[in-house]
C-alpha positions in Angstrom: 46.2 281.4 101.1 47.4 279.0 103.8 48.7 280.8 107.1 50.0 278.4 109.7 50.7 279.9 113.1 53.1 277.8 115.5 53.7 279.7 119.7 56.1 278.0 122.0 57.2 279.1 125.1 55.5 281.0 127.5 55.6 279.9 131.4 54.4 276.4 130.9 56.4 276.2 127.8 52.8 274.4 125.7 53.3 274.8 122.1 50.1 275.6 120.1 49.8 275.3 116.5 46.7 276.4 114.3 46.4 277.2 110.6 43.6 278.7 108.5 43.1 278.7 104.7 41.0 281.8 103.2 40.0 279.7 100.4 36.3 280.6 99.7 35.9 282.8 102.6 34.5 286.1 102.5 36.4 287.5 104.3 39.9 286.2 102.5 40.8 290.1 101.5 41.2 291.0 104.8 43.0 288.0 106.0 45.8 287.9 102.7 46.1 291.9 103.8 47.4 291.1 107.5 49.1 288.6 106.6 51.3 290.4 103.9 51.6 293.0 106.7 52.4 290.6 109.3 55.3 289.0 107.3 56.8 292.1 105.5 58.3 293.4 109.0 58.6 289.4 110.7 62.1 288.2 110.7 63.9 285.3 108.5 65.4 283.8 111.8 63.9 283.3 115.2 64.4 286.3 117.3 66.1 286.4 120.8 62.6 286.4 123.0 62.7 287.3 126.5 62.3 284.4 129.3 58.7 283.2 130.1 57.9 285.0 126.5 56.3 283.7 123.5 57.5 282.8 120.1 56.2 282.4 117.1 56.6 280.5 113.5 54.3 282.3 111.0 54.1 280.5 107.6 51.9 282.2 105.0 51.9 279.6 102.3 55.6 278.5 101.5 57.0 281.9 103.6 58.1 281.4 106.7 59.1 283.7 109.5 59.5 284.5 113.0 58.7 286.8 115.7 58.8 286.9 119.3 57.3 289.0 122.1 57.2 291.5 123.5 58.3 292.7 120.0 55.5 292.0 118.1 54.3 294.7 115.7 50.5 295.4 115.8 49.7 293.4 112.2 51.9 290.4 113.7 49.6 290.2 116.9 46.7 290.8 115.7 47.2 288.2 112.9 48.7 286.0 115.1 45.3 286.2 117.3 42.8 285.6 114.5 44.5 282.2 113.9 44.7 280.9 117.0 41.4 281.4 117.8 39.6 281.1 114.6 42.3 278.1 113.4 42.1 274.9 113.8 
């Protein structure tokens, strides 16, 4: 499984993009299990965020969707964390 991660906005307005593929990682279960949370409740459009916010394109291999904060559910922030720090 491929799960890209793409945040824009935010005060300074830098985008930051980071993917990771669970592809012979022990740990894969866990990761395809937030990310199927993560999407099921995510939107098919980007979401009106709020200024200063973030937003975010989550593509978990050819599904894409969109989220925004401060409505982020708990599954879409926490996955959304793992990738951008364990991504490259």
């Amino acid at each position: 499984m491929r799960i890209q991660v793409r945040r824009t906005g935010g005060f300074a307005g830098i985008e930051r993009h980071a993917e990771v593929d669970t592809a012979g990682r022990a740990d894969a279960h866990e990761w395809h299990a937030l990310a199927q949370q993560a999407v099921e409740t995510a939107r098919a459009t980007p979401p009106v965020g709020v200024p200063d916010g973030f937003s975010y394109q989550i593509t978990v291999d050819d599904r894409t969707v969109y989220a925004a904060d401060p409505r982020l559910t708990e599954e879409q922030r926490r996955l959304i964390s793992r990738v951008l720090k364990e991504g490259r």
